[in-house]
C-alpha positions in Angstrom: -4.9 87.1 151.3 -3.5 87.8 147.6 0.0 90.0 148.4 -0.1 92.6 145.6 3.4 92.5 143.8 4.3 95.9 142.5 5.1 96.8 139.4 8.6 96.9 138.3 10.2 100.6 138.3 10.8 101.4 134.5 15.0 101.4 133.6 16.8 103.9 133.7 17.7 105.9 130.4 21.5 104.7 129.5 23.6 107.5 129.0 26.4 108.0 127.5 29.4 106.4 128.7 32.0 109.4 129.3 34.7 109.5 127.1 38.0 109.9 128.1 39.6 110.2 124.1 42.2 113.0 122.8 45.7 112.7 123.5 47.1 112.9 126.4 49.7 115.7 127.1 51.9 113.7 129.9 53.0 111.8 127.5 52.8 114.1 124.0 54.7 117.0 125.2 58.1 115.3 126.2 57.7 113.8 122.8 57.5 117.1 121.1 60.1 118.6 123.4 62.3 115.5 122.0 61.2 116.4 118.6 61.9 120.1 119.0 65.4 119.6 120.3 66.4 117.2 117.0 65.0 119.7 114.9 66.9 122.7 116.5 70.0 120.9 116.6 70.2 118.7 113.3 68.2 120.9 111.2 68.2 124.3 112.1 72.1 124.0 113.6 73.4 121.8 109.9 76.9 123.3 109.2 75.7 124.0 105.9 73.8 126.8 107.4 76.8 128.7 108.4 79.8 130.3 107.4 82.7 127.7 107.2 80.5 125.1 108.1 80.4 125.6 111.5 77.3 126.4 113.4 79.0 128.8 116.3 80.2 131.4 113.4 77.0 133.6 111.6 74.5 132.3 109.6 74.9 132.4 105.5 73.3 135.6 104.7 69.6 135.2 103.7 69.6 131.5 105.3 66.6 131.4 107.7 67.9 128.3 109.2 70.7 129.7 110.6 69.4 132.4 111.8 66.7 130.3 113.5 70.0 128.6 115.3 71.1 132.3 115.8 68.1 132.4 118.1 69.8 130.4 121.5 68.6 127.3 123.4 65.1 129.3 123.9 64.2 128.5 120.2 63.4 124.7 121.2 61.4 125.7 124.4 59.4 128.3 122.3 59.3 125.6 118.8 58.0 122.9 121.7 54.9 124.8 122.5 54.4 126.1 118.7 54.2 121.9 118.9 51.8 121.7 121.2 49.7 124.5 119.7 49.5 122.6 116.1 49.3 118.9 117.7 46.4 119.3 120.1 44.3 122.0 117.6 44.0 119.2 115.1 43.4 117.2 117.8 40.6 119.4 118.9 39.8 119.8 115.4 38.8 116.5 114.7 37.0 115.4 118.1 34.8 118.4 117.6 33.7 117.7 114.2 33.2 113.9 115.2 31.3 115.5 117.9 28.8 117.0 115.2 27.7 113.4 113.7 27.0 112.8 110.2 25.4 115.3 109.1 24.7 119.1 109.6 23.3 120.0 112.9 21.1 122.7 111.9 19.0 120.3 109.8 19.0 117.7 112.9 17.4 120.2 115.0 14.5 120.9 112.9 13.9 117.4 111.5 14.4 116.4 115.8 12.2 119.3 116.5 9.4 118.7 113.7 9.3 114.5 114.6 8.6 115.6 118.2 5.7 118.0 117.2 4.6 115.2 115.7 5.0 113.0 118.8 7.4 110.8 116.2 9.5 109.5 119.1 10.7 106.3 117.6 11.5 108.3 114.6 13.9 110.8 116.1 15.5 108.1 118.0 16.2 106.4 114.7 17.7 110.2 113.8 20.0 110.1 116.5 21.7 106.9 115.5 22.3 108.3 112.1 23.7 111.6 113.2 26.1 110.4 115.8 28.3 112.5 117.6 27.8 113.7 121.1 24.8 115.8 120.0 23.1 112.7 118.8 24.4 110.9 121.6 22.6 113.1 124.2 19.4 113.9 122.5 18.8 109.6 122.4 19.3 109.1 125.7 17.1 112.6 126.8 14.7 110.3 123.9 14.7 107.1 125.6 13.8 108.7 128.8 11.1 110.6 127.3 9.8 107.0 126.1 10.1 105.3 129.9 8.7 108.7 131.4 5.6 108.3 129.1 5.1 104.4 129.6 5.6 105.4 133.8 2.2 105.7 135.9 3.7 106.2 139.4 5.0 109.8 138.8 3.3 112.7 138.2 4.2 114.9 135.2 5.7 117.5 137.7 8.4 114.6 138.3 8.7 113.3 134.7 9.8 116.6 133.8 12.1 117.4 136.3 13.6 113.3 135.7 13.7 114.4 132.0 15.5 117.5 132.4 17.7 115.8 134.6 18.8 113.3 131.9 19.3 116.2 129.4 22.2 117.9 131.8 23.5 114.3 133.0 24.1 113.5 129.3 25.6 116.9 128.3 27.4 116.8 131.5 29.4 113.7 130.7 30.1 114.8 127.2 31.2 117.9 127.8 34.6 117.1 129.0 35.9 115.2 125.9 35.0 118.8 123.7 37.0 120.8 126.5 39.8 118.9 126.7 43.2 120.2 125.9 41.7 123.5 125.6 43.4 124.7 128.6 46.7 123.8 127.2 45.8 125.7 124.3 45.0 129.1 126.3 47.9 128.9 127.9 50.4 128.7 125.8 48.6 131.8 124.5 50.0 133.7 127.4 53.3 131.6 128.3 55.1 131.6 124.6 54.9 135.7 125.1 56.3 135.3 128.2 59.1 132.7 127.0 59.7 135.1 123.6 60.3 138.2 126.1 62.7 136.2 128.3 64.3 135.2 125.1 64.5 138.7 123.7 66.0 139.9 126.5 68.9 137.6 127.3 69.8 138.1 123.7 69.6 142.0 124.3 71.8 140.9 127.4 74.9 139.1 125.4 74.4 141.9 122.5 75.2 144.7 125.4 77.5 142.4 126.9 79.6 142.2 123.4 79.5 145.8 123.7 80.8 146.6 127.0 83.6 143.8 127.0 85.9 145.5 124.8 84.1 149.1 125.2 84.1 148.6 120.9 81.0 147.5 119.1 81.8 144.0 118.1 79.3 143.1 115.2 79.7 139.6 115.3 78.7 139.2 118.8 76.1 142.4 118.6 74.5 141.0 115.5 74.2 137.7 117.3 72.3 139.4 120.0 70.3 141.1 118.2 69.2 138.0 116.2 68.7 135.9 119.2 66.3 138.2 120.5 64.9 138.9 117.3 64.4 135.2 116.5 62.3 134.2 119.6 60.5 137.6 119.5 58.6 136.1 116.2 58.5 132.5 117.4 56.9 133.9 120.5 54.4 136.0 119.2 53.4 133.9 116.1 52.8 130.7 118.5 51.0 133.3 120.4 48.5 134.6 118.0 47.9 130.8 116.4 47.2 129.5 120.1 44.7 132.8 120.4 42.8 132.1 117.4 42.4 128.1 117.6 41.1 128.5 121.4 38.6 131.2 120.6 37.5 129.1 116.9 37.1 126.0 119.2 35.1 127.4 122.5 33.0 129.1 119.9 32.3 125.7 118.0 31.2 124.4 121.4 29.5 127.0 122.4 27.5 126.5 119.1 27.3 123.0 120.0 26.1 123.3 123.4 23.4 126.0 122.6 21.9 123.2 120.1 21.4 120.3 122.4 20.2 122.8 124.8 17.7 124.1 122.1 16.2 120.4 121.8 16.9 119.3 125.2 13.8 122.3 126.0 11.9 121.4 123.3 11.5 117.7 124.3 10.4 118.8 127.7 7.8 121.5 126.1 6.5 118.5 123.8 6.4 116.2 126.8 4.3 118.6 128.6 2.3 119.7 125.8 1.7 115.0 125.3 1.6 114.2 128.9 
């Protein structure tokens, strides 16, 4: 008796390796502390900055360098995360627009969405390759599946479905993490540099009362010094702040906009593979 062999389970859909790019912040942070504390020190504290050439007397009136200095050994804390906050948005800038391919993702959708109304599979995979970018990485390998699904007899279309949709969040799953990351530096320096400007402010507010109440005359020096110190990482604080704000909210929203895309084709390849199979 003839022992049937069976036939060979179709492959499995390759997806998308996960990524593990961007820069790491063990390492970029100490660098930028390191980078924050030269600048503080031979930049912002050059004797030419201050009266008689020496950095513990005032700044030159109208030098912003100086007053910078003025500011205390808070400045290179709080100029360390405004760092941070510049370094990883470009960063994030340019992995998210790598992310978007070639080519404008509006116009993928619908030439993606009009080649698989057409049951153009082939086509739209040959799409993906030109596009790139994690959008045109997932929607190939939801492609290829939808390919292996349609050559497989053993499943019913119930199961196809759910093994296509499957793919879909697998792939989006694993690319997901490269977009995201370093975002969560980003949102938090949004909330620490306030915090850091306030302790800032108010150990300058601290020596400028000090000045004060040492010789129970206002010393103007030491109360202007004060004064500037806290005034100093008051503005570094807030402007690092409000940049850190804005980049995180401009980059969820650009994956958000991202995301909502592959999920728009990701449902219409299952409603074409239902409507085909």
């Amino acid at each position: 008796m003839k022992t049937q062999t069976p036939s060979p389970a179709p492959a499995k859909a390759s997806a998308p390796k996960k990524k593990s790019g961007g820069l790491n912040p063990v390492f970029i942070i100490p660098i930028l502390f390191v980078i924050a504390e030269l600048t503080f020190h031979y930049v912002f504290g050059n004797g030419s900055h201050f009266q008689d050439g020496d950095h513990d007397k005032l700044p030159l009136p109208g030098d912003y360098f100086g007053t910078v200095y003025a500011g205390g050994f808070i400045v290179p804390i709080l100029f360390t995360c405004f760092l941070c906050v510049l370094v990883f948005s470009i960063e994030r800038f340019i992995t998210i627009g790598r992310a978007n391919g070639s080519g404008s993702i509006d116009d993928f959708v619908r030439k993606i969405k009009g080649q698989l109304d057409r049951n153009e599979v082939g086509a739209a995979i040959q799409e993906c390759d030109r596009q790139k970018g994690s959008i045109g990485n997932v929607v190939k390998t939801a492609l290829v599946k939808y390919q292996q699904l349609a050559a497989d007899t053993q499943l019913d279309k119930e199961q196809k479905l759910v093994a296509l949709q499957k793919e879909v969040e697998e792939a989006t799953t694993l690319e997901l993490p490269m977009l995201e990351k370093n975002l969560t530096i980003i949102a938090t320096l949004a909330s620490v540099s306030t915090l850091i400007a306030l302790l800032g402010t108010v150990l300058g507010m601290i020596r400028a009362f000090a000045a004060m109440g040492a010789t129970g005359q206002p010393d103007t020096g030491a109360l202007s010094t004060g004064i500037s110190e806290a005034l100093v990482n008051t503005a570094i604080g807030i402007g690092t702040a409000a940049i850190a704000t804005i980049m995180y909210s401009y980059f969820t929203s650009r994956i958000d906009t991202l995301t909502y895309n592959i999920d728009e084709i990701g449902l219409s390849i299952q409603q074409n593979f239902a409507a085909h199979y």
